[in-house]
C-alpha positions as CSV (number, residue, x, y, z in Angstrom):
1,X,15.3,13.8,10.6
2,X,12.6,12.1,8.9
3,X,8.6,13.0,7.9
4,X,7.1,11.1,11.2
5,X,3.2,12.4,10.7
6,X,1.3,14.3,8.3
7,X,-2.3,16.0,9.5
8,X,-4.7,17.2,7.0
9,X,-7.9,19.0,6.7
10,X,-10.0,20.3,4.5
11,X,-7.4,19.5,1.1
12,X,-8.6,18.3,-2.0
13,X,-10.1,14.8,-2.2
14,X,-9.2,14.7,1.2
15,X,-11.7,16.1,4.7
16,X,-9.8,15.0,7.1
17,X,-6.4,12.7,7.6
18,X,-4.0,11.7,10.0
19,X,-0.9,9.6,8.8
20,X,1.8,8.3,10.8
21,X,5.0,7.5,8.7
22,X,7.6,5.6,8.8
23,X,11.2,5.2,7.3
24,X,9.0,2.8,4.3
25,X,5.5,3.1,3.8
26,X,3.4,0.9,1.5
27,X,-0.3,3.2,1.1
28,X,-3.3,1.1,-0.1
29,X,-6.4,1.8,-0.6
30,X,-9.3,2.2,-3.8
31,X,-9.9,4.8,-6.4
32,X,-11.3,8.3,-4.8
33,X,-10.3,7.4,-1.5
34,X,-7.3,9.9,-0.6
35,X,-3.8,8.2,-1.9
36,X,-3.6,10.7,-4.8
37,X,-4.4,13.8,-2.7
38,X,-2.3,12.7,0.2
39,X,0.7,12.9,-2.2
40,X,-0.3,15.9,-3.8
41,X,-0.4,17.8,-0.3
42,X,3.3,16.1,-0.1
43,X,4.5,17.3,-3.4
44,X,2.9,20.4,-3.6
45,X,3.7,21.9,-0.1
46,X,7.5,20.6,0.0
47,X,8.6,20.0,-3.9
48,X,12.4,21.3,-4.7
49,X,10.9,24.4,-6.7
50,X,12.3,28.0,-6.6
51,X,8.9,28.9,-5.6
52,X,6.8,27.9,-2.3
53,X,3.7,26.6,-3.3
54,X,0.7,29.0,-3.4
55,X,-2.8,27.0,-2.3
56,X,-5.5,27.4,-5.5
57,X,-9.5,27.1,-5.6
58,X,-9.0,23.4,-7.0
59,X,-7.5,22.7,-3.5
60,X,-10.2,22.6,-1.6
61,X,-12.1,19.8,-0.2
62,X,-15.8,19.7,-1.4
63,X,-18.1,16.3,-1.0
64,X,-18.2,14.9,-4.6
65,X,-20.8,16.1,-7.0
66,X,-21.5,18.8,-4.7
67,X,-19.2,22.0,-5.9
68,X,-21.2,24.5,-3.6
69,X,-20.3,23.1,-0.3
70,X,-17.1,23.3,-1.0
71,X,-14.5,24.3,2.3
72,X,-13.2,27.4,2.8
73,X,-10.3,26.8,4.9
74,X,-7.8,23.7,4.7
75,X,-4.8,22.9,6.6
76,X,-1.4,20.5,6.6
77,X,0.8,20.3,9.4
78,X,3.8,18.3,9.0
79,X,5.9,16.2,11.7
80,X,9.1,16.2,11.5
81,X,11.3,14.6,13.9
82,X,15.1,13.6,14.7
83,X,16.0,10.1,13.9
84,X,17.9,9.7,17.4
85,X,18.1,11.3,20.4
86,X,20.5,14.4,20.4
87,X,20.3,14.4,16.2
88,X,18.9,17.7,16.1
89,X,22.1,19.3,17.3
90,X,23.8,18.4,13.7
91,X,25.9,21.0,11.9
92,X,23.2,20.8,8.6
93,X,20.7,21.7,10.9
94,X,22.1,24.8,12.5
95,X,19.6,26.8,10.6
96,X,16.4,25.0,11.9
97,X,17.2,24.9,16.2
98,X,15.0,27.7,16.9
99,X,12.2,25.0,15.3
100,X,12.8,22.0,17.6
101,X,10.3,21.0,20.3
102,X,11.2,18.4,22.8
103,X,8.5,15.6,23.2
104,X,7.8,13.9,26.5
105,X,9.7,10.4,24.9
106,X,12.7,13.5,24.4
107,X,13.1,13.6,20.7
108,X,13.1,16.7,19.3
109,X,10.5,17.7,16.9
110,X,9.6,20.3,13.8
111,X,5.7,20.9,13.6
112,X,5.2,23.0,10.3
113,X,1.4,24.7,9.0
114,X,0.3,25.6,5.7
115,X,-3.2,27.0,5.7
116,X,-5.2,28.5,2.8
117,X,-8.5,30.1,3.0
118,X,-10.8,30.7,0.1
119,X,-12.2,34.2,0.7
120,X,-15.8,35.2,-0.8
121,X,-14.3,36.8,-4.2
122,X,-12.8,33.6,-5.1
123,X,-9.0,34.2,-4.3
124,X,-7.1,32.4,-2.5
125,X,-4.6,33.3,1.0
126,X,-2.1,31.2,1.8
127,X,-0.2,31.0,5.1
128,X,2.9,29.3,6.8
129,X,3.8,28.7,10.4
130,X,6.0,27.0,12.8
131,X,4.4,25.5,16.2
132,X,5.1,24.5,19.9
133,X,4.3,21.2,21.2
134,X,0.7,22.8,22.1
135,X,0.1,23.7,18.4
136,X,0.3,27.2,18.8
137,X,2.3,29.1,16.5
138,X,5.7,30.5,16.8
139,X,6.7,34.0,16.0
140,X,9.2,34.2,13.6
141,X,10.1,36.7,10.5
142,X,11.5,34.9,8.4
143,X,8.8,32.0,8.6
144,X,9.2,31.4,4.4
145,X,13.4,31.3,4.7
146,X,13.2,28.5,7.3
147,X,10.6,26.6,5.2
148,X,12.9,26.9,2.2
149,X,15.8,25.5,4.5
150,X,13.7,22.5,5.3
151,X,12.4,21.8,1.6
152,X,16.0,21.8,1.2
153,X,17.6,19.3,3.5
154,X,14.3,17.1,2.7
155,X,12.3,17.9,-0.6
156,X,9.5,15.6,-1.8
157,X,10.6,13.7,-5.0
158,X,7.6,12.0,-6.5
159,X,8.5,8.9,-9.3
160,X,6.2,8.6,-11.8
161,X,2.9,11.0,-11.6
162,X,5.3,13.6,-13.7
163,X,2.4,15.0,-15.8
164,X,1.2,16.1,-12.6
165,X,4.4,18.5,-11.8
166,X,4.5,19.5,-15.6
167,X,0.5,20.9,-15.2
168,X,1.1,22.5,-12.1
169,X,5.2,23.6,-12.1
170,X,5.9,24.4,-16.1
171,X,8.6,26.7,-15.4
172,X,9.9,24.1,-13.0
173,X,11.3,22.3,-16.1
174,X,13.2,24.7,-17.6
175,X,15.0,26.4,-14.7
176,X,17.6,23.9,-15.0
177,X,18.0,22.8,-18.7
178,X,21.5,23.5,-19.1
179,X,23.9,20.9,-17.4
180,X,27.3,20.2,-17.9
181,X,26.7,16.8,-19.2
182,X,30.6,16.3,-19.2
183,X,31.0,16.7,-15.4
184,X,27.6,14.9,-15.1
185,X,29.6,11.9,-17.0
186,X,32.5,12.1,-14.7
187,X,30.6,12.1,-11.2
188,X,29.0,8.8,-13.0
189,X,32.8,7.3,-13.6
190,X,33.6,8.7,-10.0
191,X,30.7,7.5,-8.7
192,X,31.1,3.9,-10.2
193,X,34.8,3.3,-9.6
194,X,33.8,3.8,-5.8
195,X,31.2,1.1,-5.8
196,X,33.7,-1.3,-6.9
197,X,36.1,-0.7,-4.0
198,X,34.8,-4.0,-2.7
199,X,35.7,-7.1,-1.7
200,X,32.8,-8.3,-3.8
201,X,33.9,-6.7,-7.2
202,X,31.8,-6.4,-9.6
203,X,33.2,-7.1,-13.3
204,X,33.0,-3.7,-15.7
205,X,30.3,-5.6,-17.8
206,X,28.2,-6.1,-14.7
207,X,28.4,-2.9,-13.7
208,X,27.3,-1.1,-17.3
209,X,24.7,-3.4,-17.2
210,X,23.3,-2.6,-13.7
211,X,23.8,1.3,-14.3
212,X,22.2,1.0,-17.9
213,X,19.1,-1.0,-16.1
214,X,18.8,2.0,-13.1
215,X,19.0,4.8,-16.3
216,X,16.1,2.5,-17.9
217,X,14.2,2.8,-14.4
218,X,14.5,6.7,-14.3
219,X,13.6,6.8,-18.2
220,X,10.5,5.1,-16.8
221,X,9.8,6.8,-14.2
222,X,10.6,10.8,-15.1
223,X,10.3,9.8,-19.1
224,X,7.8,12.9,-19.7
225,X,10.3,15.4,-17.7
226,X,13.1,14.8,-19.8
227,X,14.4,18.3,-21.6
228,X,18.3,17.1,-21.6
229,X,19.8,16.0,-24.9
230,X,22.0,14.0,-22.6
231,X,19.1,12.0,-21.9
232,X,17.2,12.0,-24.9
233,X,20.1,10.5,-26.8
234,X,20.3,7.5,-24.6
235,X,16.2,7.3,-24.1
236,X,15.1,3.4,-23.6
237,X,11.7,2.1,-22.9
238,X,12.1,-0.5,-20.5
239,X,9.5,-2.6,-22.2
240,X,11.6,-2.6,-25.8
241,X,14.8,-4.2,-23.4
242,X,15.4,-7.0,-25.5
243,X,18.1,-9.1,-22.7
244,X,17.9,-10.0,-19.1
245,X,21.1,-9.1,-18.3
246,X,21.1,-5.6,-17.2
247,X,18.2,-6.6,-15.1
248,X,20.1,-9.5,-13.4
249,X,23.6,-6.9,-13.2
250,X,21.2,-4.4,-11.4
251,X,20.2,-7.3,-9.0
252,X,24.1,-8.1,-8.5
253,X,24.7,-4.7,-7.6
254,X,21.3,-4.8,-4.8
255,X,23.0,-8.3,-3.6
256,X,26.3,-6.6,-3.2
257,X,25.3,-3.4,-1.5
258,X,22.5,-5.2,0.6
259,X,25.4,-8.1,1.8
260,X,27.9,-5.6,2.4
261,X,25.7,-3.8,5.1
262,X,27.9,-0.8,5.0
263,X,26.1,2.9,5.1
264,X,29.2,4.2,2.9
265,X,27.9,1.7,0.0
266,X,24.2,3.0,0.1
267,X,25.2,6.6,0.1
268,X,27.3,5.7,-3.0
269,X,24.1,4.5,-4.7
270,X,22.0,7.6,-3.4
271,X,25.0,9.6,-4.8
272,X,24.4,7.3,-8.2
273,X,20.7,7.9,-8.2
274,X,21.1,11.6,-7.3
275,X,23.4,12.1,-10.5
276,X,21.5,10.2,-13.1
277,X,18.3,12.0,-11.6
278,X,19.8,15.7,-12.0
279,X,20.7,14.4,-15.8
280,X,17.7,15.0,-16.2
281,X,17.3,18.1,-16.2
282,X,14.2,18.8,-14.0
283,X,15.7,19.6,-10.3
284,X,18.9,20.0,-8.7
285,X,19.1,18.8,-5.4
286,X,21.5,20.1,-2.9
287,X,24.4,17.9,-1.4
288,X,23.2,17.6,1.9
289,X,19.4,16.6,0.7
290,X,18.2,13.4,2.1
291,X,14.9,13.4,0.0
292,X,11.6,12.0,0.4
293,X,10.8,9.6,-2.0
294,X,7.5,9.3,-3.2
295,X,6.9,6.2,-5.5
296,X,3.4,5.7,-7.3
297,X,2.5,2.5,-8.4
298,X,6.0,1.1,-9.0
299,X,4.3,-1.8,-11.0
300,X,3.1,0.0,-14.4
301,X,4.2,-1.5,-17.2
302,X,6.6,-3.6,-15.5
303,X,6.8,-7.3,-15.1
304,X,7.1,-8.6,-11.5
305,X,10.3,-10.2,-12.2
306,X,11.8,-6.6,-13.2
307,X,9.3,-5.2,-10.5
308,X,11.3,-7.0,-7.7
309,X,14.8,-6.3,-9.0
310,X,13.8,-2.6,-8.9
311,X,12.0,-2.3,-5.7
312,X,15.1,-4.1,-4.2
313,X,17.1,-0.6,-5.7
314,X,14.7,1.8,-4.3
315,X,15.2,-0.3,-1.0
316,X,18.9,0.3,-1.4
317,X,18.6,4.2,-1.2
318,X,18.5,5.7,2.9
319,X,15.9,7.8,1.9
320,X,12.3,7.6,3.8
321,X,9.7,6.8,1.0
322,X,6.2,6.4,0.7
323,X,5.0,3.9,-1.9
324,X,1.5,3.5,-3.5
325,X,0.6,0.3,-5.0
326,X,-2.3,-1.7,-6.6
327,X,0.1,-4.9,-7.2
328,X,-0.5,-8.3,-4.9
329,X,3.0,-9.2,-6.1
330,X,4.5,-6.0,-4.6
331,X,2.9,-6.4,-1.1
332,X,4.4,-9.7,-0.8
333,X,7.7,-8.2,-1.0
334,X,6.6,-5.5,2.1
335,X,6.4,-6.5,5.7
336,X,3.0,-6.4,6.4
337,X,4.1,-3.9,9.4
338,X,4.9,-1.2,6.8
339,X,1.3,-1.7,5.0
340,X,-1.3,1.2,5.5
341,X,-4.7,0.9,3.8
342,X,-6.5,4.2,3.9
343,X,-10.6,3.9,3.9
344,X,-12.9,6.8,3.1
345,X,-15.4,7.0,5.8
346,X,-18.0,9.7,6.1
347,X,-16.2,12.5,8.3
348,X,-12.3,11.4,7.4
349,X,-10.0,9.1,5.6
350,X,-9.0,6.5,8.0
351,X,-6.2,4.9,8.0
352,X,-5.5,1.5,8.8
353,X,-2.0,-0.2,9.9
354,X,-0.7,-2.9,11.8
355,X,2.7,-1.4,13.1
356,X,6.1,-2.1,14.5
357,X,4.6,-4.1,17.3
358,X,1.0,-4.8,16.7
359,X,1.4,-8.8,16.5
360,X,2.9,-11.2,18.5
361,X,6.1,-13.1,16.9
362,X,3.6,-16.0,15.9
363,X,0.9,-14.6,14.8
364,X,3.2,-12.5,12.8
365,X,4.4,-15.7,11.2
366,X,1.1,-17.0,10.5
367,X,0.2,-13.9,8.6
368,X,3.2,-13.8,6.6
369,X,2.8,-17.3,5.0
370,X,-0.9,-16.9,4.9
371,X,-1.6,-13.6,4.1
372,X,1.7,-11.8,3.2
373,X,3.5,-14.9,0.4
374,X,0.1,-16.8,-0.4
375,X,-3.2,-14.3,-0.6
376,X,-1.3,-10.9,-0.7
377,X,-4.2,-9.4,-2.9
378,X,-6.2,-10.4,0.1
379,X,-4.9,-7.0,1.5
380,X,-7.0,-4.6,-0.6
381,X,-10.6,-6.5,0.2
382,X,-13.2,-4.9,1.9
383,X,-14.3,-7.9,3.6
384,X,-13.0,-11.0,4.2
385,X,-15.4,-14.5,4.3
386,X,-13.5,-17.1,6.8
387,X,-14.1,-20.6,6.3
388,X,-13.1,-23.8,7.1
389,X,-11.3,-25.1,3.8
390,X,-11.2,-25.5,0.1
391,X,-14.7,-26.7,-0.6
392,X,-16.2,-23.7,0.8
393,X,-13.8,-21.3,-1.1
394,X,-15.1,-23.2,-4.9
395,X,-18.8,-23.6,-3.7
396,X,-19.4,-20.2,-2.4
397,X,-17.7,-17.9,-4.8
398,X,-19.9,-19.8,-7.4
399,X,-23.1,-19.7,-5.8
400,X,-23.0,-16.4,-4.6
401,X,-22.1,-15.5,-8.4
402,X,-25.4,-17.4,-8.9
403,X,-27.1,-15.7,-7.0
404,X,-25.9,-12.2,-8.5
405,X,-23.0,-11.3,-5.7
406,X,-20.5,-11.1,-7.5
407,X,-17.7,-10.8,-4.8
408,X,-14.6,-10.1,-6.5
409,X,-16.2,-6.4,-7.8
410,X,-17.9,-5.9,-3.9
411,X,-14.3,-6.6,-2.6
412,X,-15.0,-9.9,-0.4
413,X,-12.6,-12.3,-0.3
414,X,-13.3,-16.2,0.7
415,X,-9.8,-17.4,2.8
416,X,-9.2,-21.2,4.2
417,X,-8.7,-20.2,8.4
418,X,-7.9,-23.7,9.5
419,X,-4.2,-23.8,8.4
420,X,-3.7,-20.2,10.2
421,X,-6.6,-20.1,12.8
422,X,-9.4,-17.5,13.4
423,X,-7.8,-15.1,15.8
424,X,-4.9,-14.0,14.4
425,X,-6.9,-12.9,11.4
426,X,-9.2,-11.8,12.5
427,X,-7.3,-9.4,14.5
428,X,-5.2,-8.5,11.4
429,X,-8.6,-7.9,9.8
430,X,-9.8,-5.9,12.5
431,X,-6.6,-3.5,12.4
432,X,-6.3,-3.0,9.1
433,X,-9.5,-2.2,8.5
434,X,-11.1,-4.9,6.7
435,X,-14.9,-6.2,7.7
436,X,-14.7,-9.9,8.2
437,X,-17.8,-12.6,8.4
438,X,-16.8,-16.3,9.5
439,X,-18.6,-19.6,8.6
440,X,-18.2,-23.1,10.3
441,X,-19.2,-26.4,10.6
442,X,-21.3,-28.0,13.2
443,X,-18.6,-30.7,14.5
444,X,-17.0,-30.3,17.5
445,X,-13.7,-28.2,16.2
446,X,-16.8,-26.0,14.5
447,X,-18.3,-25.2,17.5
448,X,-15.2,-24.5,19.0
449,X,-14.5,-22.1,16.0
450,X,-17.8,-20.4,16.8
451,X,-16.9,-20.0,20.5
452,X,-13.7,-18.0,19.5
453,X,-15.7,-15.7,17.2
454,X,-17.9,-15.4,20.1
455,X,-14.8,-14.1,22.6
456,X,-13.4,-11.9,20.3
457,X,-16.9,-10.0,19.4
458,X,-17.6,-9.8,23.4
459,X,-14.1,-7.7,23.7
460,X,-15.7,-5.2,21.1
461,X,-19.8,-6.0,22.0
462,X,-20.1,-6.7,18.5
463,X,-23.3,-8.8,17.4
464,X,-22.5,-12.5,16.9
465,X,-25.0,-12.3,13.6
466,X,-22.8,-10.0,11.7
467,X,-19.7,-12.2,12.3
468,X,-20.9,-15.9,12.5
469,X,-22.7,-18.3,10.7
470,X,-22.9,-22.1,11.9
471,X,-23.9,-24.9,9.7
472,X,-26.4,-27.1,11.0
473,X,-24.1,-30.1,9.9
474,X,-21.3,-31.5,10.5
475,X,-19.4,-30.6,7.8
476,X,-20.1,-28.7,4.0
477,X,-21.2,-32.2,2.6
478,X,-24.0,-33.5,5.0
479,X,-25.2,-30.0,5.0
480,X,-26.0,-30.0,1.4
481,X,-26.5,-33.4,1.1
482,X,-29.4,-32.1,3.4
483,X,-30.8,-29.4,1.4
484,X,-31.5,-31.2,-1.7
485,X,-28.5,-31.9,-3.3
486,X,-28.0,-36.0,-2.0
487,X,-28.7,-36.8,-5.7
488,X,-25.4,-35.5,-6.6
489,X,-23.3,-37.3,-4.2
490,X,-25.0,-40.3,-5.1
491,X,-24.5,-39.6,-8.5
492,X,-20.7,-38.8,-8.0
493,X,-20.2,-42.0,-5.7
494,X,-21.9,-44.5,-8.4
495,X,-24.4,-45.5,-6.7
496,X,-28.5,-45.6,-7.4
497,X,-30.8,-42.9,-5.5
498,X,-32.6,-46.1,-3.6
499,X,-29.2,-47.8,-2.4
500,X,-30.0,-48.2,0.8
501,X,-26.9,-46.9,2.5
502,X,-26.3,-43.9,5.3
503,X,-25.2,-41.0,4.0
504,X,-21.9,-40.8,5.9
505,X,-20.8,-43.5,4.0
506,X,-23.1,-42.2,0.3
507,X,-20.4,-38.9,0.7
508,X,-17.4,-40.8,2.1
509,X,-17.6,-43.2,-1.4
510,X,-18.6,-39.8,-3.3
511,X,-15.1,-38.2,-1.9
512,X,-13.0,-41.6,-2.1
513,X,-14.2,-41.5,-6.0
514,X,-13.1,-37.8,-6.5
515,X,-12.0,-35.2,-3.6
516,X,-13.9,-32.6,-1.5
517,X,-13.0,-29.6,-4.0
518,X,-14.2,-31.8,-7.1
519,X,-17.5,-32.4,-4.9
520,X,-18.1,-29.5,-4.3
521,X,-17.7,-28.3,-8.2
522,X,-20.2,-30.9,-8.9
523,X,-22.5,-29.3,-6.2
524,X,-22.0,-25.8,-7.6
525,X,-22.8,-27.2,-11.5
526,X,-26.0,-28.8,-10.0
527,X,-27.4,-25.6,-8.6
528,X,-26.4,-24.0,-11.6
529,X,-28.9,-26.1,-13.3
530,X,-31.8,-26.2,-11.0
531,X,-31.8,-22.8,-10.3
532,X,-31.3,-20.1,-7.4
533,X,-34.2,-21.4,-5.4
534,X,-32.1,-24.7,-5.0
535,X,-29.5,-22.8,-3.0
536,X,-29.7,-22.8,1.0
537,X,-31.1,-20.0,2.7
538,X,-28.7,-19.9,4.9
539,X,-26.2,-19.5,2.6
540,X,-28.2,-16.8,0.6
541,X,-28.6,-15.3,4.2
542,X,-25.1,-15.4,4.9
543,X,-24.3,-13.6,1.4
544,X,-26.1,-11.0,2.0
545,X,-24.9,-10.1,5.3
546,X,-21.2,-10.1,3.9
547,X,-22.7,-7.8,1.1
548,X,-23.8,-5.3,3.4
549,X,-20.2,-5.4,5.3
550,X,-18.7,-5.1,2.6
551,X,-20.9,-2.1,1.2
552,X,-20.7,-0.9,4.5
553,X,-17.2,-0.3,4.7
554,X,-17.2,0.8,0.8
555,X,-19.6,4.1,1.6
């Protein structure tokens, strides 16, 4: 089975949330606005520890910098569900059938509660349940024995936030400080001599290598939970690796597992990780644990190259995981499909995702070249500015700057549409949550531009002025050329101000002599120089109005 939804309500940082997962989840989203607590809820309520997690008065939700409204009551209800039809019936899950609900699509389903209420003396209840399809609970006993048997076959891991389990779990540490590092040594050497039984061998060199690199990536990412001398006396910092090579042996052993296709191969690797995880000395995990594998910001301290090799590991293990990540370089390595971005709004955290099958096959493309491999940081703007091509991306981001937007801090981003088209991104905007504003020219393929912008805000009665602004022009050029700035294209083309020439041809010379982008520099460096009152008002117009989507959006 697998986590398929997490509800919750009233938890820390968090007031409300509704998350659907799936077997790889990439979260997004800014500082204070619910990644942090959604994993705390994960770790705290289903972490491997001998004890089941009691909720505290730091717990609940309060709006921030107002401690007296804080909630009384919060609530998280898991989802858990079979990954086929008829799954549910396995032997390791004997212990949980009196759990499973059958859904209308007939998979079989475990809905688990925690609730905590803060009562008026300050202390803390806490509560578990099981429930129906309806939500209503089911009466059982033994309600903390069958949550232990869950948090069993699936505990939370979480890689890298370990400060956070040493603050709250500090006997969770020591409860298993003394392995035998000799058998621990020997399930290695088992472990390894199995992954070799391949066509594909690996040579033994390759294969220290690789195993040295994945101990590097758990020293990285558990570093502060280490308590085994086993593992202190072979502690690395990945950043003091003076060769490549175990990083390019790891990526050999990713190519061979990945080309081999075979389940067996993967479970060997989960049966490497598992090992070389329990070395440490933190948790044991039970043989029959399929974990869920909580990775936060996978790109600290580590350069993409290395980034890549290890995300393709982490790939390798069948485990469901839910990654968090601030790296542009990362997101390009995800399907946009396994992308969420979660936005604070007033009354919830909303999340935003596109899905399995929430674009076409070509618009799916576009998105992927355009968005995806070339503008992946694109993905964690709060609005997006659509224009025609690369002379309004270097003249607006410098005149707005000039006219004190800066839009890199308020989160817009200025992307080229004409290579991928409006309506595929702006329906990827719209679904993932990101506020978009698009400016064209006044030629023909403009106003067709403009009449696409126009369908798409009919289907949501959305006002054309908050979406659309038009030049009065036929292109970038004329337009400023119109409002003041013909001195520089003159200037730029070699010619006098009096020439007596149209100004078609005054800006085709200007371009033949340099190139639209160059032109539009030039343009930029002149208003710089004149002033702010120089610069159009629609333009100033316009930057506003993305401002205030963009701010929108942010509060």
């Amino acid at each position: 089975m697998y986590l398929e939804r997490i509800e919750i309500v009233g938890f820390r940082g968090i007031n409300r949330l509704s998350l659907t997962l799936d077997d790889n989840t990439v979260l997004i989203g800014e500082n204070a606005w619910g990644k942090s607590s959604l994993l705390d809820a994960m770790t705290l309520a289903l972490s491997p520890s001998p004890e089941l997690y009691h909720f505290e008065e730091s717990d609940f939700y309060h709006p921030p910098g107002d401690e007296n409204a804080k909630e009384r009551s919060l609530q998280i209800v898991f989802t858990f569900c079979e990954t086929d039809i008829g799954h549910h019936r396995s032997p390791r899950y004997q212990h949980l059938s009196p759990l499973w609900q059958k859904g209308e699509d007939r998979f079989h389903r475990i809905y688990f509660r925690q609730v905590g209420e803060l009562t008026d003396d300050g202390s803390v209840c806490t509560w578990r349940s099981f429930l129906d399809e309806e939500g209503n609970p089911l009466a059982f006993h033994h309600v903390d024995k069958l949550a232990r048997e869950i948090i069993r076959l699936h505990p939370v891991l979480r890689l890298r936030d370990t400060r956070f389990i040493r603050r709250l779990r500090p006997n969770m540490l020591s409860q298993h400080a003394e392995l035998d590092n000799e058998a621990i040594a020997k399930q290695l050497d088992v472990l390894t001599r199995e992954l070799v039984r391949n066509p594909q061998k690996l040579s033994n060199t390759d294969l220290r290598h690789g195993l040295d690199a994945m101990r590097q990536l758990l020293e990285h990412y558990f570093s502060e939970q280490s308590a085994d001398s086993y593992v202190r006396h072979r502690r690395r910092r990945i950043e003091s690796l003076q060769s490549k090579q175990a990083w390019r042996s790891l990526e050999n052993i990713n190519r061979l597992i990945a080309e081999s296709g075979s389940r067996s191969m993967r479970m060997i690797l989960l049966g490497l990780f598992s090992t070389l995880l329990q070395a440490k000395g933190s948790l044991i995990l039970d043989p029959h644990a399929r974990p869920l594998l909580l990775v936060e910001d996978p790109e600290t301290r580590l350069h993409p190259i290395m980034l890549s090799v290890a995300w393709g590991l982490l790939n390798q293990l069948p485990l469901q995981k839910v990654t968090t990540t601030n790296s542009g370089e990362l997101l390009s390595l995800m399907p946009v499909e396994r992308v969420c971005r979660l936005v604070r709004q007033s009354a919830r955290v909303a999340t935003y995702r596109i899905g399995p099958r929430g674009m076409s096959p070509e618009d799916s493309r576009r998105i992927a070249f355009h968005i995806r491999f070339n503008r992946a940081s694109s993905l964690f703007a709060r609005c997006w500015l659509l224009v025609e091509g690369e002379t309004e991306v270097w003249l607006l981001n410098e005149m707005a700057r000039q006219c004190g937007y800066h839009f890199e801090a308020e989160g817009i981003k200025v992307i080229e549409f004409a290579q991928c088209g409006i309506r595929p991104l702006v329906k990827f905007a719209r679904r993932m949550g990101i506020e978009w504003h698009v400016l064209v020219d006044g030629d023909d393929a403009g106003k067709k531009y403009a009449m696409t912008v126009r369908s798409l805000n009919e289907s949501t009665q959305e006002n054309d002025r908050d979406r659309l602004t038009a030049l009065p022009a036929p292109d970038m050029e004329h337009y400023m050329y119109r409002e003041g700035f013909a001195p520089v294209y003159h200037q730029v083309a070699g010619l006098p101000g009096n020439v007596p020439m149209s100004m078609r041809k005054v800006i085709d010379k200007a371009i033949h002599r340099t190139s639209k982008p160059d032109l539009a520099i030039a343009v930029a460096t002149q208003a710089q120089e004149w002033g702010v009152e120089s610069i159009p008002l629609l333009l100033k117009g316009m930057f506003s109005r993305v401002l205030w989507l963009a701010r929108g959006k942010a509060d």
